[in-house]
C-alpha positions in Angstrom: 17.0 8.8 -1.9 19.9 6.8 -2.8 17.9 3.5 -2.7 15.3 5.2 -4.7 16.8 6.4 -7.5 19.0 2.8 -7.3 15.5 1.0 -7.9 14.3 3.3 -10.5 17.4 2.5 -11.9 16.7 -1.1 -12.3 13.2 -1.1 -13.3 14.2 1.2 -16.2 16.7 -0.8 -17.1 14.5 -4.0 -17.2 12.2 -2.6 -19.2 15.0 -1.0 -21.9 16.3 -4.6 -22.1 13.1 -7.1 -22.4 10.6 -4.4 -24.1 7.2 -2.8 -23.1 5.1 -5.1 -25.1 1.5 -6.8 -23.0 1.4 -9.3 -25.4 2.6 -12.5 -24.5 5.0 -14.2 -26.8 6.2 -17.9 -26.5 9.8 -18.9 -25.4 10.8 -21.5 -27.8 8.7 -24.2 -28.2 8.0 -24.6 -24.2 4.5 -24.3 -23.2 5.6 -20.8 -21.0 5.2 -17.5 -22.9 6.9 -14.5 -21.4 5.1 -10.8 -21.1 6.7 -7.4 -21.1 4.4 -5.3 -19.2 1.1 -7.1 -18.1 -1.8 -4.9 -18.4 -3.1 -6.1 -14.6 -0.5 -7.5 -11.8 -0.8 -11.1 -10.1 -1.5 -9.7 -7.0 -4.3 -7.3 -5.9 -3.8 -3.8 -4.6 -5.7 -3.8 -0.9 -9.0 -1.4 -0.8 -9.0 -0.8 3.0 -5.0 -0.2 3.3 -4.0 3.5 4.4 -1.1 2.7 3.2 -1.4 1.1 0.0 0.4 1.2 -3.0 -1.9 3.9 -5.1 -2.7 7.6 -5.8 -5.2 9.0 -3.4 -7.1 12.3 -2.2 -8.5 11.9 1.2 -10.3 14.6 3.1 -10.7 13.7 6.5 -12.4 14.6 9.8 -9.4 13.9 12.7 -11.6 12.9 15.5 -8.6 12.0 17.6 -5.0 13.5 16.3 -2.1 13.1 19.1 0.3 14.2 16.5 -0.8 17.7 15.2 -4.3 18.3 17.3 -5.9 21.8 17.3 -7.2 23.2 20.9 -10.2 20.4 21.0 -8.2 17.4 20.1 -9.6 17.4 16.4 -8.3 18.6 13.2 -9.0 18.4 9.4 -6.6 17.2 6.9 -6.0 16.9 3.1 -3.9 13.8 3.1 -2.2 13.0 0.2 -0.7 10.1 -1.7 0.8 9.5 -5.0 2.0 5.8 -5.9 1.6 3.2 -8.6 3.5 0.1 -8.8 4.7 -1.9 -12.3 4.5 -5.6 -13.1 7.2 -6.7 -15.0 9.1 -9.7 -16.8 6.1 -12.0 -16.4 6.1 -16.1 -17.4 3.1 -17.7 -17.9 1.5 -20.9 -19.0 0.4 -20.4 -22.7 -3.4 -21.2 -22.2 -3.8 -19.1 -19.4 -1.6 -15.5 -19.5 -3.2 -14.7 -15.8 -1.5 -17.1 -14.0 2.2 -17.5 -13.4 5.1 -15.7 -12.0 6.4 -12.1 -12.3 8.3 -9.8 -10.7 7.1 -6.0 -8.9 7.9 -2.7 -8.2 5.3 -0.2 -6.1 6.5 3.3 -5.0 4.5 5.8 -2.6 5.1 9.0 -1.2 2.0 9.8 1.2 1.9 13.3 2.8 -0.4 15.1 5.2 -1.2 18.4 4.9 -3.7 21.0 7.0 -6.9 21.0 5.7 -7.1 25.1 6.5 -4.0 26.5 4.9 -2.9 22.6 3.0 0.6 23.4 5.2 2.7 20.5 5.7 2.9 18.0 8.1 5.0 15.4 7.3 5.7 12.5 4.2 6.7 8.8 4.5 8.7 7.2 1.3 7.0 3.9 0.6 8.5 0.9 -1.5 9.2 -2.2 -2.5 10.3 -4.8 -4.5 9.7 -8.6 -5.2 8.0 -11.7 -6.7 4.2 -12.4 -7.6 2.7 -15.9 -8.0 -0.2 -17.0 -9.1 -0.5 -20.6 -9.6 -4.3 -20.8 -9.5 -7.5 -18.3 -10.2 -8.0 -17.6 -6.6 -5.0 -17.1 -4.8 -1.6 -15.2 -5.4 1.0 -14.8 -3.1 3.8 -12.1 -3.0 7.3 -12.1 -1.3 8.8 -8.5 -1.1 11.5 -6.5 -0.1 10.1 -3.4 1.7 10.9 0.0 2.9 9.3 2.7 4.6 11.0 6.0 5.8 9.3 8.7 7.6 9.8 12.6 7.8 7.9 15.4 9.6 7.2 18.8 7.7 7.4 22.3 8.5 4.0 22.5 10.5 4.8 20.2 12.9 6.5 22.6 14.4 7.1 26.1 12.9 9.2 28.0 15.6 10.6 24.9 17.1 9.6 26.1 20.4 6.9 22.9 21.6 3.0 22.8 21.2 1.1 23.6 23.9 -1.3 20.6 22.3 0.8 18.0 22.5 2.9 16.4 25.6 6.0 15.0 23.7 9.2 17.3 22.5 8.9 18.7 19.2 12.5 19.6 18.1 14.1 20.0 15.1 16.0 16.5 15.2 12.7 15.7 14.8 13.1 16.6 10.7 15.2 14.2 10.0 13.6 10.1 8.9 13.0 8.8 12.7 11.6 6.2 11.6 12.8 3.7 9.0 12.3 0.3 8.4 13.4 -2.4 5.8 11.9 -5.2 6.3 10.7 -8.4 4.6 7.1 -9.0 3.2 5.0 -12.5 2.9 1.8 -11.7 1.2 -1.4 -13.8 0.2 -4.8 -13.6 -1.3 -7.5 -15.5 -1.8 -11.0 -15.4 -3.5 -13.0 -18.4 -0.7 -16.3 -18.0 -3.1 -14.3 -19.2 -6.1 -16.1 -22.4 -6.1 -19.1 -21.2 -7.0 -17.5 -20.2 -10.3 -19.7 -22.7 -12.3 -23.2 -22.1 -10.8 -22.8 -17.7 -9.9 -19.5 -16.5 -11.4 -20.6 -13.0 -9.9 -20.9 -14.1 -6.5 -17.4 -16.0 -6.8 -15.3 -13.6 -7.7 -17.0 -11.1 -5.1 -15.0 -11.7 -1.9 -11.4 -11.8 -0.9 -9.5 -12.2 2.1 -5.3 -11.3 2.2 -2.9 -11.4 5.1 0.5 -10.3 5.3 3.5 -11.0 7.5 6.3 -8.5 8.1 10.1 -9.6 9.4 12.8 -7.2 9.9 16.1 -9.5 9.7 19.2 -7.6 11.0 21.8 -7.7 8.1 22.7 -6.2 4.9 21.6 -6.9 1.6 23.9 -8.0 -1.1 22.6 -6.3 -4.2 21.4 -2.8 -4.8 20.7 -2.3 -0.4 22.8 -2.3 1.7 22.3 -2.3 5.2 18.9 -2.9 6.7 17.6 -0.6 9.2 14.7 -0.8 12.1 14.8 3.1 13.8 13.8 3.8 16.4 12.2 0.0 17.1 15.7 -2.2 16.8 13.7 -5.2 18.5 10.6 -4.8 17.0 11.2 -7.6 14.4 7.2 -8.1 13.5 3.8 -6.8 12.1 1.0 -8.6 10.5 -2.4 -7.6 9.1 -5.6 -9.3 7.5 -8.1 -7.9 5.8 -11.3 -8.9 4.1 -13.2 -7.5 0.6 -16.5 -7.9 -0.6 -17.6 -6.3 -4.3 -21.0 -6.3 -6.2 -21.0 -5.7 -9.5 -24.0 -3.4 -11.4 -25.6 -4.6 -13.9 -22.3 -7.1 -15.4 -19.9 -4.3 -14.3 -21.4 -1.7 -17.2 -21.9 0.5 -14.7 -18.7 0.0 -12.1 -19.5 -1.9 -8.7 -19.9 -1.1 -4.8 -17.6 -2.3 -2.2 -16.8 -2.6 1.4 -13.7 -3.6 3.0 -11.7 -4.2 6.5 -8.7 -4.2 7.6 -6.7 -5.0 10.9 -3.1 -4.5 11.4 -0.5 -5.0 14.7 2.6 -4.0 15.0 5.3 -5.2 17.5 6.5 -2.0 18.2 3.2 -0.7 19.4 2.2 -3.9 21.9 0.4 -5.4 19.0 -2.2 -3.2 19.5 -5.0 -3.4 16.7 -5.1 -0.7 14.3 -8.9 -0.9 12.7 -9.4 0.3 8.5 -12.8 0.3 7.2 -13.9 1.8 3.6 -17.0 1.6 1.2 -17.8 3.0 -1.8 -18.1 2.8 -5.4 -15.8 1.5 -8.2 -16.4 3.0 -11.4 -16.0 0.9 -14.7 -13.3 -0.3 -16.0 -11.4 2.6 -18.4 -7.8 2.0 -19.2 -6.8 -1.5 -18.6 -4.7 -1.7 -15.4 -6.2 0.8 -13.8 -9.3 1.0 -10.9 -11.1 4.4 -9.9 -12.9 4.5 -6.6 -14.9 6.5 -4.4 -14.8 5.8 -1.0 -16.3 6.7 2.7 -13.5 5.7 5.2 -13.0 5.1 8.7 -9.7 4.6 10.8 -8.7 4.3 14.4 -5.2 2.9 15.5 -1.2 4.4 15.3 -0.2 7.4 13.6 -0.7 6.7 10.1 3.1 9.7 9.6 5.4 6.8 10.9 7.5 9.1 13.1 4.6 9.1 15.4 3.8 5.7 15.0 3.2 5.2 19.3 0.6 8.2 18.9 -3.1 7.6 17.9 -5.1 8.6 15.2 -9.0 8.4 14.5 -10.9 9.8 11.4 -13.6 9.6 9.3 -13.3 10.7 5.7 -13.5 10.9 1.9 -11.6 9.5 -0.4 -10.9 9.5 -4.5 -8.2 6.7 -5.6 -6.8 5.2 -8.0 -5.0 1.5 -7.8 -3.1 0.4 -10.1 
């Protein structure tokens, strides 16, 4: 909570000092003109991530759920997640304000609750903090500062007496973050149609594929952090994931856009096993600017998505309603 409220602290700051305004004014007589608040950020918000950086209600069918199962293995869950992220201090060249560098803030807290009774489960605290650069149209890249803490609920275990469902110890130890990491984040996007930009501009701004790379670096941080943590995984310095998107636009967007995306994501910690995120569905036009509503049909199967359970396995299939930002 400290680190929170120490980040929330600085973004409100930056904003008190260098204004709210999305207009981009010029500095001087250089060719770079400096923005406030950007409407849209650099770098794109990931449509098949669970764990993205966005406000989502999921209803989903737990094929397979190792952490909370019901006598059969399955269970049904409202899963929760409220997140947005800002875009900040942005410099740009003059002719073209979509391009340049800025810096970023993106918050989550995502929580999973019984579908039955919506009792609670458990809630990992998502964020980070960093740099976005676009230099061209189709690609941006992203270095962040990251940080994800984990916390079981009340359901978990009620009487803190064990599950006869599960084969691990369920204690109340267990209630405190288990699993924390602060780690390092090297992100980057790219649109591979984009040459077709001339001939079908549709068709090249329709596909994307990202990758990230993870490093936890033993240490301490100078300013605002202070010492970086990697519970209970000391050794477990990496994780990666790459993901692909394809969009179609109706009728020049007027009417929003269908989608399909996939992701796949190893950790260290897990034997790089591969952790498989697939999701379709329908955007809806553009409303306020900076903002993307979607429907979705998803599908997951890898690691506990509650990071204190991260070496247990999860499979669903679901619905989803989000909003990226």
């Amino acid at each position: 909570m400290k680190r929170f409220l120490l980040c929330t602290i600085t973004i409100c700051v930056a904003l008190a000092l260098f204004g709210a305004s999305n207009e981009m004014s010029r500095i001087g007589t250089l060719d770079i003109g400096f923005t406030g608040l950007p409407e849209e950020g650099l770098y794109p918000t990931y449509l098949a991530d669970p764990l993205a950086t966005n406000t989502t209600i999921a209803y989903r069918n737990y094929l397979i759920d190792e952490v909370h199962p019901d006598a059969d293995g399955e269970v049904l869950h409202w899963d929760l997640a409220l997140g947005t992220r800002f875009s900040f201090l942005r410099l740009s060249p003059i002719e073209n304000p979509d391009l340049g560098l800025e810096l970023e803030l993106g918050m989550t807290l995502t929580s999973f609750l019984t579908a039955e009774h919506a009792d609670f489960l458990g809630v990992d605290g998502i964020y980070y903090y960093g740099f976005a650069y676009r230099p061209v149209d189709w690609a941006s890249f992203r270095f962040a500062r990251h940080h994800i803490c984990s916390h079981n609920g009340d359901q978990i275990d009620v009487e803190y007496d064990g599950s006869e469902y599960v084969d691990y110890d369920l204690n109340p130890a267990l209630n405190d973050g288990t699993f924390v990491r602060d780690d390092f984040i090297l992100a980057a996007a790219m649109e591979p149609l984009f040459f077709l930009k001339e001939k079908h501009p549709v068709l090249a701004k329709s596909a994307r594929i990202y990758g990230d790379f993870s490093l936890y670096i033993p240490g301490g941080d100078p300013i605002i952090i202070d010492n970086r943590l990697n519970i209970p995984s000391k050794y477990a310095y990496i994780y990666y994931q790459c993901g692909m998107e394809f969009e179609v636009p109706l009728f020049d967007q007027d009417l929003g856009s269908f989608y399909v995306a996939g992701q796949i994501s190893r950790w260290q910690e897990t034997a790089f096993a591969p952790n498989y995120s697939f999701r379709a569905g329908y955007i809806v036009a553009e409303g306020k600017n900076g903002f993307t509503m979607r429907f979705s049909a998803t599908y997951y199967d890898g690691q506990a998505l509650l990071n204190n359970y991260r070496y247990m396995r999860t499979k669903y299939i679901g619905a989803e309603f989000s909003i990226d930002t």
